[in-house]
VEXDREN-67169 format. One record per residue: x, y, z of N, C-alpha, C, O, CB in turn. Coordinates in pm, whole numbers, padded with zeros to 5 digits, always signed. Glycine has a CB too. Example, Ala and Ser with C-alpha at 12.3 -4.5 7.8 and 13.67 -1.06 7.14 Angstrom:
# residues 2
+01319-00569+00780+01230-00450+00780+01320-00330+00780+01424-00332+00846+01131-00447+00905 +01285-00225+00708+01367-00106+00714+01290+00003+00787+01341+00114+00804+01408-00060+00572 
//
This chain:
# residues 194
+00086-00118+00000+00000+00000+00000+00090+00123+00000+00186+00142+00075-00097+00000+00123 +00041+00213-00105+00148+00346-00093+00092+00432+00016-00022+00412+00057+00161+00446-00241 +00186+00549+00075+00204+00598+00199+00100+00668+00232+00043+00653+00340+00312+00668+00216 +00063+00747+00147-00034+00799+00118-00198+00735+00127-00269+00774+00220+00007+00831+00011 -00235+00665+00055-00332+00564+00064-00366+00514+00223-00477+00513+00276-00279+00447-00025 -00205+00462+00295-00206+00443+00398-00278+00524+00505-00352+00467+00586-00107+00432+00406 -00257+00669+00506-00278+00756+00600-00432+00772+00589-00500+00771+00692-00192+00883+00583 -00508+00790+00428-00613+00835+00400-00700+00746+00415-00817+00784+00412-00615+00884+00299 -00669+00592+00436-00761+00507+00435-00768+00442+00558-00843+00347+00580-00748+00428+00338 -00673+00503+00658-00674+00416+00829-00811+00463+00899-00843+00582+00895-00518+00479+00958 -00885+00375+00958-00999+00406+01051-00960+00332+01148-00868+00251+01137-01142+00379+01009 -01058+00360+01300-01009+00311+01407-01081+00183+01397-01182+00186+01326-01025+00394+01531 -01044+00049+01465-01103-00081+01474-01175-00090+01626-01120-00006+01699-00983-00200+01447 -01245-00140+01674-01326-00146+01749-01317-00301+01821-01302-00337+01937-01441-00104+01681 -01332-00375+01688-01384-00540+01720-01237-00596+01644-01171-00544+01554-01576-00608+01619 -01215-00727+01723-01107-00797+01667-01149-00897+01717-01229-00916+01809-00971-00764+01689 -01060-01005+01615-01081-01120+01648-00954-01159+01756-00864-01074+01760-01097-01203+01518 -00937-01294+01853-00889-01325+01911-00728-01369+01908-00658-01392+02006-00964-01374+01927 -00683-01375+01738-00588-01414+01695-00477-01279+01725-00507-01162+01705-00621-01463+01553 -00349-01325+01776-00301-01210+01773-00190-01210+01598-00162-01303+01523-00216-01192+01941 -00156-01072+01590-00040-01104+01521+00096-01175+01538+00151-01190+01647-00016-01018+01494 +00140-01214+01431+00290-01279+01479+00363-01161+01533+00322-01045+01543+00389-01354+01346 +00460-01204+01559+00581-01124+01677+00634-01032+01571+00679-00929+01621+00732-01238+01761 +00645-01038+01419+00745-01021+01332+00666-00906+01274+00688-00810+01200+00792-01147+01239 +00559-00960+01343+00444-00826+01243+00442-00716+01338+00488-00605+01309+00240-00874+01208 +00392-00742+01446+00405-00670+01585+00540-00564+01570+00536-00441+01572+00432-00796+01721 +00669-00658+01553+00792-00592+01604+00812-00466+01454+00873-00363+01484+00945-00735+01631 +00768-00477+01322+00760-00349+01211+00666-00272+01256+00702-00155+01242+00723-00381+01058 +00523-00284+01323+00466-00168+01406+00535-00073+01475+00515+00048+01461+00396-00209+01495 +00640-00137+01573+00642-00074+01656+00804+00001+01569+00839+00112+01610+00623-00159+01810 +00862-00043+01493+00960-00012+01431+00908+00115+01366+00961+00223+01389+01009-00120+01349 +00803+00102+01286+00755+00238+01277+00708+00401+01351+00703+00520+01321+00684+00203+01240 +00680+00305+01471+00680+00424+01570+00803+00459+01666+00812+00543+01756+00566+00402+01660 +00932+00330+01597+01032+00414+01673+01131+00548+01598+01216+00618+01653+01132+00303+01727 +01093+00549+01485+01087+00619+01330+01031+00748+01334+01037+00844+01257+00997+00538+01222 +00990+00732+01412+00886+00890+01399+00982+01018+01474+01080+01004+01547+00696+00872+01517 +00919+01136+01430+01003+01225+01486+01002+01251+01585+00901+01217+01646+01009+01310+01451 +01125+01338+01673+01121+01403+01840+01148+01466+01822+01183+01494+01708+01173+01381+01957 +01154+01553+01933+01200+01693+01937+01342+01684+01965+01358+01593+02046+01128+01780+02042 +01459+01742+01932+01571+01750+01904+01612+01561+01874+01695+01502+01943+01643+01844+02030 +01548+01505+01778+01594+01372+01804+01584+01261+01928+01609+01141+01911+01705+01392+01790 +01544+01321+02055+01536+01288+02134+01548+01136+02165+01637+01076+02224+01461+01344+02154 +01397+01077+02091+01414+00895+02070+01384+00903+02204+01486+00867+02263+01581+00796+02016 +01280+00939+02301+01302+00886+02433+01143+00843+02456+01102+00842+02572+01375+01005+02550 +01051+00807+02345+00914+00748+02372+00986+00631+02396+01085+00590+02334+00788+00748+02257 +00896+00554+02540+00909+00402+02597+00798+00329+02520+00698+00394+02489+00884+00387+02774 +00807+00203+02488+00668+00144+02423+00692-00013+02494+00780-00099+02486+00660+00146+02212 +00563-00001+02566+00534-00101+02668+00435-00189+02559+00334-00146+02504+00455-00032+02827 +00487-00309+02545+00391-00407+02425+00371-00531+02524+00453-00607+02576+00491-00465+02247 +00179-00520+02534+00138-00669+02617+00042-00710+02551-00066-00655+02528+00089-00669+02772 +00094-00839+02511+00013-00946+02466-00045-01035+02530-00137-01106+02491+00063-01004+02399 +00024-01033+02665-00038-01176+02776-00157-01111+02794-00168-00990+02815+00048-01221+02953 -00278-01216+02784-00440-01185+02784-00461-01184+02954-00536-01115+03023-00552-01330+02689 -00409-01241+02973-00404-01196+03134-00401-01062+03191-00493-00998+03240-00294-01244+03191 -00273-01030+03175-00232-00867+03193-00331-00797+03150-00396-00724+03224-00106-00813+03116 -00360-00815+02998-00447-00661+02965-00599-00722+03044-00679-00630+03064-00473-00611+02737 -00640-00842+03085-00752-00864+03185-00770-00812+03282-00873-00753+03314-00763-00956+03226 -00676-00825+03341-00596-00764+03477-00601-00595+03473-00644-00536+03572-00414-00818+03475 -00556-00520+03356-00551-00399+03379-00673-00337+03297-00677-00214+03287-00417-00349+03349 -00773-00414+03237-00876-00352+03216-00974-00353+03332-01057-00262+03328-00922-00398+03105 -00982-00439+03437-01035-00460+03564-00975-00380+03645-01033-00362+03751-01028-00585+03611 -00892-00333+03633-00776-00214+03742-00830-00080+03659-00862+00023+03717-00539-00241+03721 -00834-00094+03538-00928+00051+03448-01049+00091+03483-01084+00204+03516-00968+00029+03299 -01138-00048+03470-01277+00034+03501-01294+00034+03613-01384+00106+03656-01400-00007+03450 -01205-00057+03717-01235+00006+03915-01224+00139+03884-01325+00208+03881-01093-00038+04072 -01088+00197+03854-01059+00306+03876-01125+00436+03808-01068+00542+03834-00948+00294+03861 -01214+00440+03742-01275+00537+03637-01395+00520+03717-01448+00625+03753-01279+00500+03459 -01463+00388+03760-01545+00370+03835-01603+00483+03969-01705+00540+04008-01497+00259+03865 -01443+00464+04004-01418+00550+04111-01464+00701+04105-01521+00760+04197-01282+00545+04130 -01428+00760+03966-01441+00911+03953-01531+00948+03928-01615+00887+03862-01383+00971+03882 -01546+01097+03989-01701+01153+03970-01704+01273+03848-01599+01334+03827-01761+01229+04132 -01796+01298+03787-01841+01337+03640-01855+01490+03720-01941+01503+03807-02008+01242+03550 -01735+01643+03671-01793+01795+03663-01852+01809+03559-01877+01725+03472-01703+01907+03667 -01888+01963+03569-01866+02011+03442-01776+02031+03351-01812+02067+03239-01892+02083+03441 -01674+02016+03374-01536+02060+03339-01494+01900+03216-01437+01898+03107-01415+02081+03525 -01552+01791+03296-01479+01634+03228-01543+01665+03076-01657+01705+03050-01555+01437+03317 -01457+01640+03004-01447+01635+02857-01514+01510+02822-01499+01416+02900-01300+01641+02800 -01608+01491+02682-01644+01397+02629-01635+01255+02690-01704+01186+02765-01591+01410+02531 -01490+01238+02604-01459+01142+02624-01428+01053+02742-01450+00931+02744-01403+01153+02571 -01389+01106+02815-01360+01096+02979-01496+01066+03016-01511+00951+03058-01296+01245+03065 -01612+01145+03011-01742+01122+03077-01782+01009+03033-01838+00935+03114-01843+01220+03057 -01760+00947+02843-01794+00832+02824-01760+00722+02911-01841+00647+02967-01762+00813+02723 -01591+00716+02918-01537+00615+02980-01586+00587+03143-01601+00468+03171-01394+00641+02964 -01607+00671+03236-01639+00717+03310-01795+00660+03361-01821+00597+03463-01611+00833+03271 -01880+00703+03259-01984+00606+03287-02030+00469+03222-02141+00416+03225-02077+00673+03280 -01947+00439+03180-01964+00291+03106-01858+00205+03241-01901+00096+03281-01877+00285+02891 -01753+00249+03291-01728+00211+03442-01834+00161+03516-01865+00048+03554-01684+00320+03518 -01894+00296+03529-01990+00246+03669-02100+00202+03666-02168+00191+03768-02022+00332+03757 -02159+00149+03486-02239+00063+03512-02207-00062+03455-02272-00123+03370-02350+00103+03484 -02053-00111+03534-01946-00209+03461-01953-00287+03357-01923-00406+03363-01910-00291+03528 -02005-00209+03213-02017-00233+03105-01891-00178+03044-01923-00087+02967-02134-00192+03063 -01747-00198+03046-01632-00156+02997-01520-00197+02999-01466-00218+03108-01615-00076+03023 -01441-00226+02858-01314-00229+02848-01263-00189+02752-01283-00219+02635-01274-00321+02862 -01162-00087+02815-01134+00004+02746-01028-00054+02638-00991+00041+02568-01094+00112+02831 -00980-00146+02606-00944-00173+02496-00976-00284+02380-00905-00334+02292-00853-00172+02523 -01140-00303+02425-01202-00341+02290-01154-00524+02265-01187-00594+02169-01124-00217+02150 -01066-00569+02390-01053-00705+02403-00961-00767+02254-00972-00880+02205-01219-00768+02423 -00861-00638+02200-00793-00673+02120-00659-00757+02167-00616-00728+02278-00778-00566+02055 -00606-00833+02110-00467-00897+02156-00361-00840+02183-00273-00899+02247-00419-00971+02083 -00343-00685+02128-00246-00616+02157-00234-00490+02193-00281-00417+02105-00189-00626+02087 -00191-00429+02288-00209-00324+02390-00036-00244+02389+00047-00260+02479-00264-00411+02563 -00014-00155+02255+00095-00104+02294+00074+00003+02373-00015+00080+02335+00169-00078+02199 +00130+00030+02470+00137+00204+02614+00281+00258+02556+00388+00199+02547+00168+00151+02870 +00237+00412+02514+00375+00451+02554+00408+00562+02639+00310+00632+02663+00443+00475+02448 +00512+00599+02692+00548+00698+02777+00633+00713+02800+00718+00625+02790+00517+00709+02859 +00667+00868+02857+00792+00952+02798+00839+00996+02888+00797+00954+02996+00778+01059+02707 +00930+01081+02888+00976+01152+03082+00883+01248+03079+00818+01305+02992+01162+01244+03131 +00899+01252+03251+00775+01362+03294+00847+01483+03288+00969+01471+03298+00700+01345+03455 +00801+01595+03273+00848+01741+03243+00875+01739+03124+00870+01851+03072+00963+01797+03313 +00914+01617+03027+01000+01647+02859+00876+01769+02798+00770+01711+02821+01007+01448+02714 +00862+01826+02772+00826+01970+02664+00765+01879+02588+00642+01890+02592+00960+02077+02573 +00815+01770+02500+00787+01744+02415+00712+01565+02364+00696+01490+02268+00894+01798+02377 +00687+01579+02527+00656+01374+02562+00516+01351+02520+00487+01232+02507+00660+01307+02769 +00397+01461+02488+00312+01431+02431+00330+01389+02314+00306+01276+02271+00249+01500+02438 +00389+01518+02236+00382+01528+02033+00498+01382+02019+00468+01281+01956+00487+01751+01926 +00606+01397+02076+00680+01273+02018+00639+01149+02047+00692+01058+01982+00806+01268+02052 +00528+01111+02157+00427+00953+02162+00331+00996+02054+00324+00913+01964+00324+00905+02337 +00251+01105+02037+00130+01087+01927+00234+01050+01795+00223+00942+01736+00014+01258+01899 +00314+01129+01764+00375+01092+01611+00464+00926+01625+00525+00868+01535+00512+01245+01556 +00447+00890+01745+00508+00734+01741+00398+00655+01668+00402+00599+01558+00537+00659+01908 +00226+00672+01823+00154+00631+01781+00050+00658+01641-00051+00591+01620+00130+00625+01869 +00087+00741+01576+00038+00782+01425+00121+00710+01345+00081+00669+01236+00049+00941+01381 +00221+00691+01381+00316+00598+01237+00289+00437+01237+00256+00362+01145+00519+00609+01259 +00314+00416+01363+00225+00255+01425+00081+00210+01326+00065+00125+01238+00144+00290+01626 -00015+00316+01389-00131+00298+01310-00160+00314+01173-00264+00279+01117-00203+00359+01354 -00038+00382+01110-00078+00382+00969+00001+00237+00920-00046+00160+00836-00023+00536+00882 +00131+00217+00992+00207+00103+00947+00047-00053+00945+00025-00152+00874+00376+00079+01098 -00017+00007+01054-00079-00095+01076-00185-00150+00980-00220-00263+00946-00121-00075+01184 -00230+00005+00945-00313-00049+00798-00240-00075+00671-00302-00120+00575-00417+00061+00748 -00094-00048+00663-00072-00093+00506+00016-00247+00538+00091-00302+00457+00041+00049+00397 -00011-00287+00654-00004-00474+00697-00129-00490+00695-00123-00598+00637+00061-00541+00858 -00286-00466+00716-00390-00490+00692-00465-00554+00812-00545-00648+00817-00384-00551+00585 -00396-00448+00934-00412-00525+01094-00502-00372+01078-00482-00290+00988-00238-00566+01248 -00608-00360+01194-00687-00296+01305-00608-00205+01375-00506-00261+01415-00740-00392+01402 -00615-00070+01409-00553-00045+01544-00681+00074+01550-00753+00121+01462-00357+00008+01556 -00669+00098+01695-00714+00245+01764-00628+00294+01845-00536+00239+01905-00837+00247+01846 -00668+00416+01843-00582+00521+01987-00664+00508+02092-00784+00533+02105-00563+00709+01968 -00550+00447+02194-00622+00443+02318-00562+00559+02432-00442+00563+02460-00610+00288+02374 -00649+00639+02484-00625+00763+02582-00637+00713+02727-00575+00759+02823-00739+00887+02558 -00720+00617+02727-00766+00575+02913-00639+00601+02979-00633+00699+03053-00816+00382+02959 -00504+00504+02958-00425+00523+03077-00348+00649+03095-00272+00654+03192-00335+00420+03085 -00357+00767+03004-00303+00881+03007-00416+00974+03106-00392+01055+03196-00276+00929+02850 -00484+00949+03077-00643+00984+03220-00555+00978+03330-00533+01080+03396-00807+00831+03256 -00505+00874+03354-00525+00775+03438-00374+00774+03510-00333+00691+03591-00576+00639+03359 -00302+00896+03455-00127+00860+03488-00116+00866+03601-00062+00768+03654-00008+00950+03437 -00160+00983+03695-00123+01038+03822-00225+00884+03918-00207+00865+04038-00193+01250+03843 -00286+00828+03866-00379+00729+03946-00269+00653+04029-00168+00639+03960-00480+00617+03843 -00259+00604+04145-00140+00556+04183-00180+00410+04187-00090+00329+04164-00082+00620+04314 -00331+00352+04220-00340+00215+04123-00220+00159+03996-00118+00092+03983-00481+00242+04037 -00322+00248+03917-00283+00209+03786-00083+00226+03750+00002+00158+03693-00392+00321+03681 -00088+00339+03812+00076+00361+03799+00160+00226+03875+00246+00161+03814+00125+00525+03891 +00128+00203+03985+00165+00111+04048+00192-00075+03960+00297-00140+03952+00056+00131+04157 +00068-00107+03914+00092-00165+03797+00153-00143+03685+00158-00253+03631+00019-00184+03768 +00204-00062+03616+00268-00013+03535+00416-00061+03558+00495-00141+03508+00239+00118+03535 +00413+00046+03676+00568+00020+03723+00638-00116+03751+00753-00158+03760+00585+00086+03846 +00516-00162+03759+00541-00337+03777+00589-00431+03682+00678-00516+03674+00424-00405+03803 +00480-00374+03601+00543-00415+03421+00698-00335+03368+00769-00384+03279+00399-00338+03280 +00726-00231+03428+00837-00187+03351+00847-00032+03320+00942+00026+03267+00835-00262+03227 +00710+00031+03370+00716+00153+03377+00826+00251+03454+00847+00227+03573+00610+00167+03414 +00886+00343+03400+00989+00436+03518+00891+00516+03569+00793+00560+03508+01129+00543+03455 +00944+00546+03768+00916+00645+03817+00900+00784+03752+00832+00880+03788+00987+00641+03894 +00972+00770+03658+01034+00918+03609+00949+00921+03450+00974+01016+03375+01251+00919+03593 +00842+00805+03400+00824+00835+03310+00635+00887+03342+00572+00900+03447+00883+00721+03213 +00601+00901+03215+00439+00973+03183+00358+00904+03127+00363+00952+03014+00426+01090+03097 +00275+00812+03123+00190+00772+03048+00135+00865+02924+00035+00937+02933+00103+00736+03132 +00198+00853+02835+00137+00950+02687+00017+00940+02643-00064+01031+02628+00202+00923+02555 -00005+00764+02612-00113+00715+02523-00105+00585+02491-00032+00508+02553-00120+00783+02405 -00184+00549+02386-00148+00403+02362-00215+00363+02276-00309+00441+02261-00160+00316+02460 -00221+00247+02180-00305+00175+02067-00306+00047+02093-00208-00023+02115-00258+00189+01927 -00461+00004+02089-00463-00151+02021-00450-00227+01877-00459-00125+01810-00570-00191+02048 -00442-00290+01819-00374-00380+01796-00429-00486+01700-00521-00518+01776-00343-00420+01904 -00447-00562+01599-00513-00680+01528-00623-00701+01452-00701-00616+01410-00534-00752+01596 -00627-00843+01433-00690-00884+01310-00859-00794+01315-00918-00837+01414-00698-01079+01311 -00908-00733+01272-01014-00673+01266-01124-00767+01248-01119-00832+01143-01005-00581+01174 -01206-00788+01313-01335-00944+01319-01370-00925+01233-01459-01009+01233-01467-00978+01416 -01387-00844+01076-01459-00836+00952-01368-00919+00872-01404-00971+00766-01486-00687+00894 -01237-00933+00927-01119-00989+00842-01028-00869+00765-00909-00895+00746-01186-01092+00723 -01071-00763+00730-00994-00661+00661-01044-00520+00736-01159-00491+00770-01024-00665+00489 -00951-00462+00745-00969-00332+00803-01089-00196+00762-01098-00164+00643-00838-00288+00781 -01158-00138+00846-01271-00074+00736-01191+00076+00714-01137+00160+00786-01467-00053+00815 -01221+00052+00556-01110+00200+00466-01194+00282+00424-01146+00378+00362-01008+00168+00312 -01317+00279+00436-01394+00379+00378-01430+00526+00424-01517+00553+00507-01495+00324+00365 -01363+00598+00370-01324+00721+00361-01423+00804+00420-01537+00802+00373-01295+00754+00233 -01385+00901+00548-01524+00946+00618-01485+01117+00590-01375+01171+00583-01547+00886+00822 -01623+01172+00579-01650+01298+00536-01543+01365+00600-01488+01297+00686-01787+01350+00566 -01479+01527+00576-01369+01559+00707-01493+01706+00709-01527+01785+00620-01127+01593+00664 -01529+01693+00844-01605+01807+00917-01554+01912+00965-01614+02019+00957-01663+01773+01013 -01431+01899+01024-01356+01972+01100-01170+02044+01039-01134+02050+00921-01356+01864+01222 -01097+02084+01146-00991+02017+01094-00985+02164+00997-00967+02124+00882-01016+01841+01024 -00991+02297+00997-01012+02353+00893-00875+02416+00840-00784+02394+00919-01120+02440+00914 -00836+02490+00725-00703+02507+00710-00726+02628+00636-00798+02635+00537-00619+02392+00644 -00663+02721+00688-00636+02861+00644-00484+02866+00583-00373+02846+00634-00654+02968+00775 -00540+02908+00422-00389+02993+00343-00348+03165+00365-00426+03256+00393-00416+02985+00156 -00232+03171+00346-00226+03318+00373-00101+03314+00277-00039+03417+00252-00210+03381+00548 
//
């Protein structure tokens, strides 16, 4: 698939089937998002990759306790309020029960630990559609950094004290069998010449 095509035809996957990818497919994902740019070169996005169905069991049950937990202002954004109440009427997992759960995260204070995980996880997901795998952006555990639950597990897996939960994507075979490419209206997003 040319590069282009790639970018214009990625949508997020939702449903997957149970199969994960091979390791070989997995490991050019993430090769792509170690590819992506930083700020002065930096190279310092971490990418935490779990495949054990356990673990992401384990920390989707440690997800919706903890979202469970929180209470809805005015202030909580969309998305947050979604996650938030699909918690507490424990109808939720936040990653869609795909096989693969990459997290990444960056040092805390870096200037630049957001934009250099999104452009990891943007190269990932496009790599992912021109292999003809599923992915979405997943935000929950960036909610969720300062949570000392969830951090606590993290750190367990391999997280540094010293790092940030950025973001993260799932992962695989899309349950339709092929990824859905069909091109959605752009509403937003507007672009001024001068």
């Amino acid at each position: 698939m040319e590069a282009l095509e790639a970018i214009l035809t990625r949508r997020s996957t939702r449903k997957y089937k149970d199969e994960a990818p091979d390791k070989e497919i997995i490991e050019k994902i993430i090769e792509a998002g170690r590819y992506a740019p930083s700020g002065s070169n930096s190279q310092s996005t971490h990418f935490f990759v779990i495949t054990d169905k356990e673990v992401l069991n384990e920390l989707s049950e440690l997800v919706k306790t903890e979202f469970a937990k929180m209470e809805i202002t005015e202030d909580t954004y969309i998305s947050l309020k979604n996650s938030i109440n699909a918690a507490k009427t424990g109808n939720y997992n936040f990653y869609y029960s795909a096989p693969v759960l990459i997290v990444t995260a960056n040092r805390k204070g870096y200037g630049n630990a957001i934009a250099d995980s999104a452009c990891a996880l943007e190269n990932m997901m496009i790599a992912a559609n021109a292999l003809d795998l599923g992915s979405c952006w997943i935000n929950q555990l960036h909610w969720l950094d300062e949570n000392e639950a969830v951090r606590a597990f993290l750190q367990e897996k391999g997280i540094k004290e010293d790092e940030t939960i950025t973001g993260g994507l799932i992962l695989g075979y899309p349950d339709t069998g092929m990824p859905n490419r069909i091109a959605l209206e752009r509403k937003g997003n507007p672009v001024t010449w001068i």
